[in-house]
N, CA, C and O atoms as a GROMACS GRO file, in nm:
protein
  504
    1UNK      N    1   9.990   8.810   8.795
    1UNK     CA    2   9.880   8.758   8.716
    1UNK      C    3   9.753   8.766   8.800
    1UNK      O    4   9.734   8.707   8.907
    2UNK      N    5   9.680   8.835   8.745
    2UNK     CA    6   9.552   8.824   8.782
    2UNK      C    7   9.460   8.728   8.810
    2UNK      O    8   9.471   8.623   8.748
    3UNK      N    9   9.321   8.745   8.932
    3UNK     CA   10   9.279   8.592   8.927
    3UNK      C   11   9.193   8.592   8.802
    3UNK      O   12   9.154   8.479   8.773
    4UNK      N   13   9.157   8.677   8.731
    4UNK     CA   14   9.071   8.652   8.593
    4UNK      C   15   9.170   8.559   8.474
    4UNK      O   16   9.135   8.468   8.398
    5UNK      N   17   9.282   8.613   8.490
    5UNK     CA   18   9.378   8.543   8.384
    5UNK      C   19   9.354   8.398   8.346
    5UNK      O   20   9.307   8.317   8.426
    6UNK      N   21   9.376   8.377   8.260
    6UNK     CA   22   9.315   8.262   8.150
    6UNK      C   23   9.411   8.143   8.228
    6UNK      O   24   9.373   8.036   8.275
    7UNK      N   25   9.545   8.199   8.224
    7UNK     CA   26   9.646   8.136   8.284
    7UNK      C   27   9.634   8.071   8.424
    7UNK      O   28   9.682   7.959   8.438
    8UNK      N   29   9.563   8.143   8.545
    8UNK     CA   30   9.545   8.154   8.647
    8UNK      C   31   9.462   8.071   8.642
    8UNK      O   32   9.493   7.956   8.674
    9UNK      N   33   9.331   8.101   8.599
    9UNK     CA   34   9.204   8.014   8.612
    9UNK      C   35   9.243   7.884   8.583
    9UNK      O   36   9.214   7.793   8.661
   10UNK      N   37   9.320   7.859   8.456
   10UNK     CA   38   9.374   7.732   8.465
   10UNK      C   39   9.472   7.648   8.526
   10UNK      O   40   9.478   7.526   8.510
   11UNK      N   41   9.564   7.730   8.610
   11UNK     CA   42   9.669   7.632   8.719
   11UNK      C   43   9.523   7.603   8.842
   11UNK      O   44   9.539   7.514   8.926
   12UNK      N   45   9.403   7.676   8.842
   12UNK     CA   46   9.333   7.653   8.967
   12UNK      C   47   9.231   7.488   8.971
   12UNK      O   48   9.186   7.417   9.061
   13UNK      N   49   9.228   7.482   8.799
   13UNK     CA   50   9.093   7.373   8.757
   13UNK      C   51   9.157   7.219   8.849
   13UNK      O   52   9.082   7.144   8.911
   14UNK      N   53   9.287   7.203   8.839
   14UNK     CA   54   9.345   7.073   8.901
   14UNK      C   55   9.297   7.023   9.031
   14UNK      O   56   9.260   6.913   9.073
   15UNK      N   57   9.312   7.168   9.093
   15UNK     CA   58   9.330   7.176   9.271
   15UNK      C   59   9.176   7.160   9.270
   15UNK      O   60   9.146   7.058   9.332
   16UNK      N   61   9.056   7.233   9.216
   16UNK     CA   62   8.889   7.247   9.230
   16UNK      C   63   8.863   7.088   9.208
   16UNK      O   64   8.794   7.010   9.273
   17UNK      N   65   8.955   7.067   9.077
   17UNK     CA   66   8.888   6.932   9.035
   17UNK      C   67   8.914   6.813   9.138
   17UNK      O   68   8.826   6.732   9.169
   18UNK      N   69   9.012   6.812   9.174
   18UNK     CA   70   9.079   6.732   9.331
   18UNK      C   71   8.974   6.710   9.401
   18UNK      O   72   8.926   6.599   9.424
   19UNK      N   73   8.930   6.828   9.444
   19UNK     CA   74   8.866   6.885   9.587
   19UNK      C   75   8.697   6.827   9.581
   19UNK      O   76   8.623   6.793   9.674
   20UNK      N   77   8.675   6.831   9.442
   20UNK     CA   78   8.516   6.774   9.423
   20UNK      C   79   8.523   6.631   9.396
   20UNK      O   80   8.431   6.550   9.404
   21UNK      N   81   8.663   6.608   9.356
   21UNK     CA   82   8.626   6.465   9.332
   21UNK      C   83   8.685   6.381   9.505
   21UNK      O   84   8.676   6.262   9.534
   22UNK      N   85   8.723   6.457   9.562
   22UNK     CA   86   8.760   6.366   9.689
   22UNK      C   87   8.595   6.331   9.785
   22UNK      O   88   8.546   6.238   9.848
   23UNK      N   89   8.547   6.514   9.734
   23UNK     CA   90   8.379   6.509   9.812
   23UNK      C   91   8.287   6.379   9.752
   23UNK      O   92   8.206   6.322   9.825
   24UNK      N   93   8.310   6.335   9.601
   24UNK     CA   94   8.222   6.221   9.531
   24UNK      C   95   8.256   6.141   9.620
   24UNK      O   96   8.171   6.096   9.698
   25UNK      N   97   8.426   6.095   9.630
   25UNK     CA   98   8.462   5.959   9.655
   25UNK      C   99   8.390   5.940   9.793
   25UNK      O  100   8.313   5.844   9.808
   26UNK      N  101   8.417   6.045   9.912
   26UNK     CA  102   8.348   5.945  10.023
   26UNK      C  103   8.200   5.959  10.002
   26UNK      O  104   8.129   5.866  10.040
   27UNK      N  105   8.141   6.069   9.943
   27UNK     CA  106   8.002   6.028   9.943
   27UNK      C  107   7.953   5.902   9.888
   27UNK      O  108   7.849   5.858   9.937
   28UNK      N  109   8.025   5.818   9.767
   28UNK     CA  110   8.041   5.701   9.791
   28UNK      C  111   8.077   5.588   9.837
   28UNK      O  112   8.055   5.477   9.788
   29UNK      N  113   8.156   5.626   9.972
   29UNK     CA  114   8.189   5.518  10.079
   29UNK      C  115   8.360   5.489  10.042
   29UNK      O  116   8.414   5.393  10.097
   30UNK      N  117   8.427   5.564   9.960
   30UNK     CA  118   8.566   5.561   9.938
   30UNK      C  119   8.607   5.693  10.017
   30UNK      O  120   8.624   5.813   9.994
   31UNK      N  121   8.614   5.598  10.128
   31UNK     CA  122   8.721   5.673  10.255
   31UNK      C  123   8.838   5.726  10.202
   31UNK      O  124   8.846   5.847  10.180
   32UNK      N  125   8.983   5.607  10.166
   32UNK     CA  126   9.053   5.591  10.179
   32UNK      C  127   9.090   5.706  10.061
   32UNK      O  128   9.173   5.797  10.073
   33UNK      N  129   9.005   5.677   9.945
   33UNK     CA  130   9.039   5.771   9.832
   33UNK      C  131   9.021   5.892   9.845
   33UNK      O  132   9.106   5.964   9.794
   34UNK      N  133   8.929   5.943   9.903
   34UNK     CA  134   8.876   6.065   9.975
   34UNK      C  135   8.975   6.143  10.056
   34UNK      O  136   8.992   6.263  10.033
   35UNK      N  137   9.032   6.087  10.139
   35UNK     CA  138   9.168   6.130  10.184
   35UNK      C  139   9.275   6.204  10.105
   35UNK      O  140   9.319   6.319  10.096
   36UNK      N  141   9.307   6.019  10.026
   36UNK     CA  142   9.455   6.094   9.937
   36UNK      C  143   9.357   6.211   9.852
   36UNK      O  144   9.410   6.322   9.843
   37UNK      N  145   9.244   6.199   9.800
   37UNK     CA  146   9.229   6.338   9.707
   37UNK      C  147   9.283   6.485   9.802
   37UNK      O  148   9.370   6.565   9.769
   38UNK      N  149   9.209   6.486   9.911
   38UNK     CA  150   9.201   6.614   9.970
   38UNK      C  151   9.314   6.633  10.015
   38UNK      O  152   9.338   6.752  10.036
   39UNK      N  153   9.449   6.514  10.056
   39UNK     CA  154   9.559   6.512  10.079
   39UNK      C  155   9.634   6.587   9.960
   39UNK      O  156   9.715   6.676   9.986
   40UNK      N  157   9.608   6.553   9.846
   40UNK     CA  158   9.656   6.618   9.707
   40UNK      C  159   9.626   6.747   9.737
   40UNK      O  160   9.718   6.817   9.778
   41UNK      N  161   9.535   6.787   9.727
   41UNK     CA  162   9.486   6.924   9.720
   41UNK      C  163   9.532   7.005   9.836
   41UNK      O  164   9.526   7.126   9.812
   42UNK      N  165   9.586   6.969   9.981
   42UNK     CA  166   9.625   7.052  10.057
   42UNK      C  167   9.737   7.074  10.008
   42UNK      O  168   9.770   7.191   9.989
   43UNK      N  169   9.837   6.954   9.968
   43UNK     CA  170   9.947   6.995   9.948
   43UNK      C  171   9.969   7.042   9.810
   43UNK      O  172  10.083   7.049   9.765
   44UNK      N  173   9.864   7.075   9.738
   44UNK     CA  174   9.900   7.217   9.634
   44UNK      C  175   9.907   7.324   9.678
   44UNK      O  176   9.962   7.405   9.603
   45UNK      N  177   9.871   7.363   9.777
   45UNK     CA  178   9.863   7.515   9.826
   45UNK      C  179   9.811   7.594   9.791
   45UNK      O  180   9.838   7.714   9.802
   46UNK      N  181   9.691   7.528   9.724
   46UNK     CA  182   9.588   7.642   9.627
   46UNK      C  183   9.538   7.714   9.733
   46UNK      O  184   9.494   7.642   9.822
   47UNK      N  185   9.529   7.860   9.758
   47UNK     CA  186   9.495   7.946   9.839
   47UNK      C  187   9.308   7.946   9.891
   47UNK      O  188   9.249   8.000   9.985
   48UNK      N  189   9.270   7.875   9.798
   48UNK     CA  190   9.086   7.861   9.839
   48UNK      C  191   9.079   7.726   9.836
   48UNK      O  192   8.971   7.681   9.875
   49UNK      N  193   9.168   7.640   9.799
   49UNK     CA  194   9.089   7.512   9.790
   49UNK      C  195   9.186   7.401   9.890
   49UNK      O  196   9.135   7.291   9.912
   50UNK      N  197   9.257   7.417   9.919
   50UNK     CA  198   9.355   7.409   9.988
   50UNK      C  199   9.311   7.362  10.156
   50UNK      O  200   9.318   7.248  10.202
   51UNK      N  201   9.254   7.512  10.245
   51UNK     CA  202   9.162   7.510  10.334
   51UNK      C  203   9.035   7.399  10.323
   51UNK      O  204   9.010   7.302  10.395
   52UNK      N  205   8.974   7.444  10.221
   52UNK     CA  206   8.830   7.351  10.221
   52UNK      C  207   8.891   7.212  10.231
   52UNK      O  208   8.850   7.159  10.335
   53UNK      N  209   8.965   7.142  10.170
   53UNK     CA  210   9.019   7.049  10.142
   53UNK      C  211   9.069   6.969  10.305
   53UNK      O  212   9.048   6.856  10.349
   54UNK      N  213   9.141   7.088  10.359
   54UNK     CA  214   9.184   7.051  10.500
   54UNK      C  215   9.048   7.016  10.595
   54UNK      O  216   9.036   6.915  10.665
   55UNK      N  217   8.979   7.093  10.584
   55UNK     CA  218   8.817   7.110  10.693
   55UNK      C  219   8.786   6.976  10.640
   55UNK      O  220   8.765   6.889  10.725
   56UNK      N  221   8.779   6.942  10.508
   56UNK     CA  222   8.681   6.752  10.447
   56UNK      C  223   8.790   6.679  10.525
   56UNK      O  224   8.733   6.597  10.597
   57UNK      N  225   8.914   6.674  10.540
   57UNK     CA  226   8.961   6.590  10.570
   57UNK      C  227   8.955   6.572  10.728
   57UNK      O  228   8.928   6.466  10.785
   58UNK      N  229   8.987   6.709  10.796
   58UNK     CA  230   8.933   6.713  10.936
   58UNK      C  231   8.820   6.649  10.991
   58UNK      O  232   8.804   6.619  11.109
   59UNK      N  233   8.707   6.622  10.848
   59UNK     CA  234   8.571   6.589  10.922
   59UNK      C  235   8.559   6.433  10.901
   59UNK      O  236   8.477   6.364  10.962
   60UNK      N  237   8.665   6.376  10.793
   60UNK     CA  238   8.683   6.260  10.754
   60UNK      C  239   8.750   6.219  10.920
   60UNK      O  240   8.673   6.152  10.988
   61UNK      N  241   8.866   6.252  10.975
   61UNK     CA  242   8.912   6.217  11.082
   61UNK      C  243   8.857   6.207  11.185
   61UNK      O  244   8.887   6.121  11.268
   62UNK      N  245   8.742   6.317  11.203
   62UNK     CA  246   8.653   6.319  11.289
   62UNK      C  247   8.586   6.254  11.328
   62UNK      O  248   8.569   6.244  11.450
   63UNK      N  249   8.508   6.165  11.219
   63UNK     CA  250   8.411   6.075  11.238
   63UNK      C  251   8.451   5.929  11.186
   63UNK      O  252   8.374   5.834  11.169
   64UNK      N  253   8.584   5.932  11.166
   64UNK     CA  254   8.659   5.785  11.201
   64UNK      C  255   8.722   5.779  11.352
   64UNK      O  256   8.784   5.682  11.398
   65UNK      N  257   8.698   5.887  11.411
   65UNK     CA  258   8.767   5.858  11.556
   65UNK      C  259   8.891   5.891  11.567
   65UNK      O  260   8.953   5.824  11.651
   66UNK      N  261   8.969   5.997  11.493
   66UNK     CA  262   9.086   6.007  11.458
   66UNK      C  263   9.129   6.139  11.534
   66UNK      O  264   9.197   6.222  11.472
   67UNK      N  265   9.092   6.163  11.667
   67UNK     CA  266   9.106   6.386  11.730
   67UNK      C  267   9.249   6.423  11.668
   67UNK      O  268   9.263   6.538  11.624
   68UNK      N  269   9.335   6.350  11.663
   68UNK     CA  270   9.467   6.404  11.622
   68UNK      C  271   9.501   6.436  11.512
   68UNK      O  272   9.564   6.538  11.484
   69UNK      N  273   9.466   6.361  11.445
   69UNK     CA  274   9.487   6.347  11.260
   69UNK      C  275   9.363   6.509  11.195
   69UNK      O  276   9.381   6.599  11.113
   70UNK      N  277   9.235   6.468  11.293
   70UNK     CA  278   9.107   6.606  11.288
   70UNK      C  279   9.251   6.734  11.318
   70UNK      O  280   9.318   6.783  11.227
   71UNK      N  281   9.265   6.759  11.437
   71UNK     CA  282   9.313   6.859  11.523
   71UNK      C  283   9.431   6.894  11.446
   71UNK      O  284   9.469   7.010  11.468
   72UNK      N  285   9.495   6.834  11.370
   72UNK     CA  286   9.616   6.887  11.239
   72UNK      C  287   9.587   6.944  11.186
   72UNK      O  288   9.609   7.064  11.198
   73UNK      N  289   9.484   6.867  11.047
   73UNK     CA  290   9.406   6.917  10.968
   73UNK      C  291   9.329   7.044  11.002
   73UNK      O  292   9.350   7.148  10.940
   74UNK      N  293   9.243   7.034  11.098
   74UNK     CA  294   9.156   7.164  11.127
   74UNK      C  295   9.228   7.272  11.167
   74UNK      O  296   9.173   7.382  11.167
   75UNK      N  297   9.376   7.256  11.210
   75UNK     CA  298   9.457   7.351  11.242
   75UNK      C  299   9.513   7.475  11.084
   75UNK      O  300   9.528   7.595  11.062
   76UNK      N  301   9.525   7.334  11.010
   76UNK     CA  302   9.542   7.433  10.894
   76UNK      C  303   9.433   7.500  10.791
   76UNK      O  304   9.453   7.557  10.684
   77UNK      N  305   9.352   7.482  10.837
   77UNK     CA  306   9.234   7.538  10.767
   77UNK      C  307   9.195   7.707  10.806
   77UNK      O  308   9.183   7.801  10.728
   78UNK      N  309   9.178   7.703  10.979
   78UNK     CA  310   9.190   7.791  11.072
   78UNK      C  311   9.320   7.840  11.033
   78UNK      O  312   9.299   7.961  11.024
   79UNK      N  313   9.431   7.822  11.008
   79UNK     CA  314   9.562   7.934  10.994
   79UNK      C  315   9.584   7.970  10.859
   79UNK      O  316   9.688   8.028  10.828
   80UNK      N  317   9.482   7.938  10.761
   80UNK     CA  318   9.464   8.026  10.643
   80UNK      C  319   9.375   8.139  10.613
   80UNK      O  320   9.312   8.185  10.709
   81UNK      N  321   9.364   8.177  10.532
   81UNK     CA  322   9.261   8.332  10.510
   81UNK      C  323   9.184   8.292  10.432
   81UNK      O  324   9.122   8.370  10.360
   82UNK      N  325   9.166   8.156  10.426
   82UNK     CA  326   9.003   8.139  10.321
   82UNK      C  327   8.881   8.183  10.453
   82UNK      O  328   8.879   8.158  10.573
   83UNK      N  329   8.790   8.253  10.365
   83UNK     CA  330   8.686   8.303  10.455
   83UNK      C  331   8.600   8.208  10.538
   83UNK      O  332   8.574   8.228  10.657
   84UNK      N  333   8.554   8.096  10.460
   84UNK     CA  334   8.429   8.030  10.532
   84UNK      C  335   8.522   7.891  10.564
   84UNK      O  336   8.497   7.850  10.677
   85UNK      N  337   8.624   7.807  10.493
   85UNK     CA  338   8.693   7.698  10.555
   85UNK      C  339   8.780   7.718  10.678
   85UNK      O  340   8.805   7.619  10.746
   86UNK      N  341   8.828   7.832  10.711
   86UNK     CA  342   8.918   7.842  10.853
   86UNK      C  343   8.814   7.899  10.991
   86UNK      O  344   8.846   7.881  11.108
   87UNK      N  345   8.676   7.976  10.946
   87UNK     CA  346   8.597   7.964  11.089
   87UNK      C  347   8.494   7.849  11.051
   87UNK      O  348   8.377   7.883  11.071
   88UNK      N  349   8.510   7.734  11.005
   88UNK     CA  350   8.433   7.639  11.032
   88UNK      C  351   8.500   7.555  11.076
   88UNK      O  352   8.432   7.476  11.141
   89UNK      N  353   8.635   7.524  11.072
   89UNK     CA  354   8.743   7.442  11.125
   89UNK      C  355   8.756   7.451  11.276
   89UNK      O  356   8.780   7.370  11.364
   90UNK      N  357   8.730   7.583  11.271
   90UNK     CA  358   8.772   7.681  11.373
   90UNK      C  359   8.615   7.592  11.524
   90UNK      O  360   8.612   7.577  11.646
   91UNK      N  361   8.523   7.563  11.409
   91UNK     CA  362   8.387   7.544  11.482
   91UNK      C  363   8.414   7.407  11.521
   91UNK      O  364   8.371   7.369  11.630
   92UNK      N  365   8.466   7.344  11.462
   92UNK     CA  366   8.485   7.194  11.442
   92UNK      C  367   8.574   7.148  11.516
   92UNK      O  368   8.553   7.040  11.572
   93UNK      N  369   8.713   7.229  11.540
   93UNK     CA  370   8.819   7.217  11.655
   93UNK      C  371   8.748   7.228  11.790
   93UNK      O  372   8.786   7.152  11.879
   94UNK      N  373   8.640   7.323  11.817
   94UNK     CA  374   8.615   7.375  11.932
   94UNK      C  375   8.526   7.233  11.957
   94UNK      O  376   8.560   7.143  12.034
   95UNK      N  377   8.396   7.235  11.870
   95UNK     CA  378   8.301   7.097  11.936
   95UNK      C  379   8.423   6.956  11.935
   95UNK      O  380   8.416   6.888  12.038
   96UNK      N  381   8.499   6.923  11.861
   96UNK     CA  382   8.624   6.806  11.924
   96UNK      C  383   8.662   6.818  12.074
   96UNK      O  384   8.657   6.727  12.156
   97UNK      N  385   8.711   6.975  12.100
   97UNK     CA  386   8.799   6.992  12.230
   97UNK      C  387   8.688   6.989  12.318
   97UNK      O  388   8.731   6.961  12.430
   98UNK      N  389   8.516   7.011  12.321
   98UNK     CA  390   8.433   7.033  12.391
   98UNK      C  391   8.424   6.885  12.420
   98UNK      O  392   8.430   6.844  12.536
   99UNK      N  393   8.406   6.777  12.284
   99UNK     CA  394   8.378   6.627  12.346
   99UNK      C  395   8.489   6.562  12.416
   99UNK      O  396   8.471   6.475  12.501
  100UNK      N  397   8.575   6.594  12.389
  100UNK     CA  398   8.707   6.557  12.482
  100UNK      C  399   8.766   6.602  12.603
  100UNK      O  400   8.876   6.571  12.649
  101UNK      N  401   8.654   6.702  12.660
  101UNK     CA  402   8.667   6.793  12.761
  101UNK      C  403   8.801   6.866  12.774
  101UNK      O  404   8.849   6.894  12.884
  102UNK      N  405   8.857   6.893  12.661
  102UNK     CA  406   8.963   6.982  12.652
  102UNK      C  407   8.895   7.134  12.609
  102UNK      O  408   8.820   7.142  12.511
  103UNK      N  409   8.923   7.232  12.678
  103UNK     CA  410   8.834   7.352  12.657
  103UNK      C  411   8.979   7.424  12.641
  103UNK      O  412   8.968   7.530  12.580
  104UNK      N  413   9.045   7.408  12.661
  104UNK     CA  414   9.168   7.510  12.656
  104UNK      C  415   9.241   7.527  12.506
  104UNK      O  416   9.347   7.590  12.509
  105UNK      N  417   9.205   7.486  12.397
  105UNK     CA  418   9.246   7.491  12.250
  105UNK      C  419   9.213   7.596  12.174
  105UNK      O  420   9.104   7.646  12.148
  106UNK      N  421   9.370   7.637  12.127
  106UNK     CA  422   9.394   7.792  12.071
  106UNK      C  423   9.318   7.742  11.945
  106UNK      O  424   9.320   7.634  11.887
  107UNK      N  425   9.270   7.824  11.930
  107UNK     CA  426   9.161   7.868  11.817
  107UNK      C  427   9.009   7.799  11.790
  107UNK      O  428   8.925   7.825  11.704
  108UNK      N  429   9.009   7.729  11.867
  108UNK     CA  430   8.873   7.649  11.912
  108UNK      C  431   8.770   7.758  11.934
  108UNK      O  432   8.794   7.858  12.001
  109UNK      N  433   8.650   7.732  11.873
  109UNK     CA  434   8.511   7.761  11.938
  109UNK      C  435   8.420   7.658  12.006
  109UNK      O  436   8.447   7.541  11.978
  110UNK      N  437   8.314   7.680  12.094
  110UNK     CA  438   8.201   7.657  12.122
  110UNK      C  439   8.125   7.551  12.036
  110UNK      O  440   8.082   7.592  11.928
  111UNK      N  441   8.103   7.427  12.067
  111UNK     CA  442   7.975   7.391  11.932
  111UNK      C  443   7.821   7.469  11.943
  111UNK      O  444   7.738   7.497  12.028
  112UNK      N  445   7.838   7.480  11.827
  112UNK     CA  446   7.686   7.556  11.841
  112UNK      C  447   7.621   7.467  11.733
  112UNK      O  448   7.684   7.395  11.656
  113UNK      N  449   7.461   7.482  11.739
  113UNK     CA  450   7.402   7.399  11.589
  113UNK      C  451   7.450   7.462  11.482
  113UNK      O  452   7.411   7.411  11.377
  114UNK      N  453   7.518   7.549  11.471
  114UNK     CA  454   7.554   7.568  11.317
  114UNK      C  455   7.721   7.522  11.283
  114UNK      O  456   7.792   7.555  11.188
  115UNK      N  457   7.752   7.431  11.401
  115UNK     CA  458   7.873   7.391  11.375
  115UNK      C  459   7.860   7.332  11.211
  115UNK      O  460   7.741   7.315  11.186
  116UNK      N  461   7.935   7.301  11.111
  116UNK     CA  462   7.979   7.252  11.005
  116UNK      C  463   7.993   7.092  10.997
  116UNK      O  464   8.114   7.072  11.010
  117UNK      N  465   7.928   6.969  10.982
  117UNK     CA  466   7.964   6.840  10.949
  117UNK      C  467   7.940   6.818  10.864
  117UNK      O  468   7.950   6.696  10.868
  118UNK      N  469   7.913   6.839  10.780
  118UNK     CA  470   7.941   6.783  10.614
  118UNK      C  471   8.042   6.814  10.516
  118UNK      O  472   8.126   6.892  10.561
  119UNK      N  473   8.058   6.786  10.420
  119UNK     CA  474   8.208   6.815  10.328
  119UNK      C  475   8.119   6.938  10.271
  119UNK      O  476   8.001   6.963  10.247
  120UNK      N  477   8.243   7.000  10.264
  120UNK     CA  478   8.212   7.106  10.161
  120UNK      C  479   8.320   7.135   9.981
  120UNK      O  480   8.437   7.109   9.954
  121UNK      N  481   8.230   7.183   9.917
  121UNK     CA  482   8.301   7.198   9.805
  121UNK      C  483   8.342   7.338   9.805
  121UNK      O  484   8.350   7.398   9.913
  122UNK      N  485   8.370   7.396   9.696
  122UNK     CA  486   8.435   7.539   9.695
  122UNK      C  487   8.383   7.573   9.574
  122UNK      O  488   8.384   7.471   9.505
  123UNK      N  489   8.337   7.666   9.514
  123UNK     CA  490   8.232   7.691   9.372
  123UNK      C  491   8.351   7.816   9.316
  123UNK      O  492   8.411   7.878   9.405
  124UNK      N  493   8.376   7.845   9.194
  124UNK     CA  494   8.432   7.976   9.202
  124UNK      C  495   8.283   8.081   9.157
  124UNK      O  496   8.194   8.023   9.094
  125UNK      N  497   8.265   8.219   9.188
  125UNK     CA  498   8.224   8.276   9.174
  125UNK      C  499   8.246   8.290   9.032
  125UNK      O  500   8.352   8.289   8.969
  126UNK      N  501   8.082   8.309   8.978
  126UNK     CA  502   8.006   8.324   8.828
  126UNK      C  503   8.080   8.484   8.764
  126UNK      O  504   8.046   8.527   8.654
   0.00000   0.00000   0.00000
């Protein structure tokens, strides 16, 4: 099945809809809900939303103080083939291992200013 398929497009609306509504919840200060959403959505395995989903939650861990719970998460973002959620994970692992003076982390980059801290959503193409 094709990704145009009527069929397709619609097993995908669940996993998108997940993924934006976990980005509402903490932008309104629902941590906790924010989680289980993006928690839902990794473990659909939706092939694009899936990743993004992992990176929000990575950044949720991040900035609760959480490197381990981050360093999971960002692991699976980085070991998928979504284009822009696995090298921003990838950015996000590296500035963690940089503040923790761990430099030796497989798949880590450098922080640079264009490291990634904000949630991101996933749009499908028009």
């Amino acid at each position: 099945m094709d990704k145009s398929h009527p069929a397709r497009r619609q097993l995908q609306v669940p996993a998108l809809a997940m993924l934006d509504r976990g980005v509402d919840l903490a932008e309104q200060g629902d941590l906790d809900g924010a989680r289980a959403a993006f928690q839902v959505v990794i473990d659909s395995n939706h092939p694009d939303a899936s990743p993004v989903a992992a990176l929000n939650l990575g950044l949720l861990h991040k900035q609760q103080g959480d490197p381990e719970g981050a360093r999971a998460v960002f692991q699976l973002a980085i070991d998928s083939t979504q284009p822009e959620a696995g090298p921003a994970a990838a950015c996000n692992l590296g500035a963690l291992a940089k503040e923790q003076g761990d430099l030796k982390v497989r798949g880590g980059h450098s922080n640079s200013p264009s490291t990634p801290t904000t949630l991101s959503r996933l749009r499908e193409p028009p």
